[in-house]
C-alpha positions, 0 to 999 in steps of 0.5 A: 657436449650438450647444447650451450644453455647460456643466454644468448649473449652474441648479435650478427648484423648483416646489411641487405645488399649492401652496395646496391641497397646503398645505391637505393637509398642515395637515388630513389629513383632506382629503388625498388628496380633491378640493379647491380654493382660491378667492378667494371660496368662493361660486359666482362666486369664482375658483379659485386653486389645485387639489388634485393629485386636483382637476386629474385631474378637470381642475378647474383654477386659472382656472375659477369655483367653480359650474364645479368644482362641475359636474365633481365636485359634492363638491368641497371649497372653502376660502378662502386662508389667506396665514399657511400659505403664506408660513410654507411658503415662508420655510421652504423658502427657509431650507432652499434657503439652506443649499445656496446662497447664491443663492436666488431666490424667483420667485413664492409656490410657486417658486424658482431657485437655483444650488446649490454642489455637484458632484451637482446630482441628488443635490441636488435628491434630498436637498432632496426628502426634507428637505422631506418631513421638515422642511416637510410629508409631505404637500408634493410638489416638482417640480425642473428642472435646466439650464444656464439658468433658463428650461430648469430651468422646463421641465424641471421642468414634464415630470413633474409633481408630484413630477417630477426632470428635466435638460435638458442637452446630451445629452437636450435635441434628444430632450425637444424632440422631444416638447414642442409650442410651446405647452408652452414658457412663454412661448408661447401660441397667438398665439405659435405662429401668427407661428411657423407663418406662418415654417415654424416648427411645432415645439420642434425647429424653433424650436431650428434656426430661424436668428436673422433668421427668429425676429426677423422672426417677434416683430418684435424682438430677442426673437426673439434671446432665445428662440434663447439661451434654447433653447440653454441660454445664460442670457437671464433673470437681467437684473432689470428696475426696476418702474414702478409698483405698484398694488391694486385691489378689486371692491365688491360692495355699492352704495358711492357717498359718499365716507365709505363709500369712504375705508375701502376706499380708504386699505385699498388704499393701505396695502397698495400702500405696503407694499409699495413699500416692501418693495421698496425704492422711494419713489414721487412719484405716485398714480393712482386709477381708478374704475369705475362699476356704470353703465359710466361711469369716472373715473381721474386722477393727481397727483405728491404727496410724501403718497401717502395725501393725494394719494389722497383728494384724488383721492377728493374730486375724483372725487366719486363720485355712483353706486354704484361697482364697482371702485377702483384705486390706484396710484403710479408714479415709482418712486426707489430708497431709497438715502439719507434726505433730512433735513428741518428739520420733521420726524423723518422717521429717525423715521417710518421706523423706525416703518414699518419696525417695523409692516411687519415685524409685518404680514409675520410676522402678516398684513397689516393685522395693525397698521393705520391706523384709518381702513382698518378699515371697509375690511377685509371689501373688501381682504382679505389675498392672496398677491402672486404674482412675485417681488416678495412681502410676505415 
């Protein structure tokens, strides 16, 4: 199959850094230093985002805080602070939008979008500035444009930060020349090896390897998918259902009774539940894992038409007798809400309007900005994070 030789017609933009560079942009003091974002601001916590001048020290996300620390030792550490990032991307969707109505948030910091204009260049340059202007001075945007969603990624990953690259297919065989295997989303090391083990050793020879030769290298038809992606045929706009949904936390205090683990639990839940329903699913079914601080665990699910009763009674199931390290909750048999089943008892047109209300108020506000009283004594365990995926709390 020949390269794709469509105009590009697919745009990828990826916010620089985007936790940190936000950070930047709402306290100038810090702009133009070292910083990061981690999920706990101690030694241990892990780093979730580095600033552009953080990664030149290759700070990077991943690392511990103790580890950042030890490469540039004044390092400036925050905790997340979810209300600025999802105020940056619902304004920055608003501003995607008015250049096409297909706007696709691929994650907290990325979107693809199909543009309706002739100059997808002068586009993506005018979206740039207004985004300096209307969002933040501060705030970079790398921007990839291609024939298909997966080389729009690349190629907004060729120049970062505050890149402006096209793979199309006039350039393509020479940006290929010059990427290895693993710089392909997708492609990780183990990937690589089953690529050597056929003679494949890189992009160019992973672009003119013939289908039978990638199958036999992923055991599947996926080998097919990677030929149609590298030749700039759309592979991945196909939106796959979710089977389940779940959160869990780690506890660091010595929790063993019931009463103590209720709060974190019914936190859990709450969160999980919304955002099921956000998406537009019900679920039939609760799962709880427990993992204890001695190695030992517990886990069981139930089919329950209350996922909140059918949680704690896992909870009085499992009946915890050490202190625990880490629950889990989740739900699976996933329906999608297409009609509301009446029933005689309760005012369930009702109870969805009333989710519906509070679930609004905690998207514009935060989570748990209105929640069930017996979750407050789990807030300083479940804190409010950015979901990363397309399926966010926004």
């Amino acid at each position: 199959m020949e390269f794709n030789k469509n105009p590009s017609a697919v745009m990828h933009i990826d916010i620089n850094s985007c936790f940190a560079t936000i950070e930047q942009q709402a306290n100038p003091n810090l702009r133009g230093k070292p910083i990061v974002v981690a999920a706990f601001t101690t030694n241990k916590g892990c780093i979730l985002a580095s600033s552009i001048e953080a990664k030149r020290f290759g700070i990077k996300t991943g690392m511990r805080v103790m580890d950042g620390k030890k490469i540039y030792p004044d390092l400036v550490v925050l905790s997340p602070d979810p209300w600025k990032y999802r105020n940056v991307h619902l304004k920055l969707r608003n501003l995607l939008l008015e250049y096409s109505p297909e706007v696709i948030p691929k994650s907290i910091d990325e979107f693809v979008i199909k543009p309706v204009a002739s100059s997808m260049h002068n586009v993506a340059c005018e979206i740039k500035r207004r985004i300096k202007k209307e969002i933040g001075e501060w705030i970079t945007v790398s921007i990839g444009i291609a024939p298909n969603r997966y080389l729009a990624k690349i190629a907004a990953g060729l120049h970062k930060p505050d890149g402006l690259d096209e793979i199309n297919k006039d350039n393509f065989l020479d940006i290929y020349s010059k990427l290895k295997l693993t710089d392909l989303t997708g492609i990780k090391v183990r990937n690589a090896a089953r690529l050597n083990c056929l003679g494949i050793y890189s992009v160019l020879d992973f672009y003119n390897a013939p289908v039978w030769k990638l199958k036999a290298a992923f055991h599947s038809i996926t080998g097919l998918y990677w030929h149609v992606r590298l030749t700039g045929y759309e592979v991945d706009d196909i939106e796959y259902g979710r089977h389940s949904y779940g959160n869990s936390v780690a506890i660091g205090e010595s929790l063993s009774k019931i009463e103590e683990l209720s709060p974190i639990l019914s936190r859990l839940t709450e969160k999980m539940c919304s955002r099921v329903r956000m998406a537009g699913y019900r679920a039939s079914g609760v799962h709880l894992a427990i993992i204890y601080k001695n190695g030992f665990w517990w886990h069981k699910g139930r089919l329950t038409e209350d996922i909140y009763k059918g949680v704690f009674r896992l909870l009085l199931e499992a009946n915890p007798s050490s202190p625990v390290l880490n629950l889990a909750v989740s739900c699976y048999g996933l329906t999608r809400i297409n009609s509301l089943q009446l029933n005689i008892f309760e005012n369930l047109e009702k109870n969805e309007d009333l989710f519906k209300s509070v679930d609004k108020l905690n998207k514009r506000w935060g989570d748990f900005t209105v929640t069930r009283a017996r979750s407050m004594g789990g807030a300083k365990f479940v804190l409010d994070r950015i979901a990363f995926g397309q399926n966010l709390l926004l």
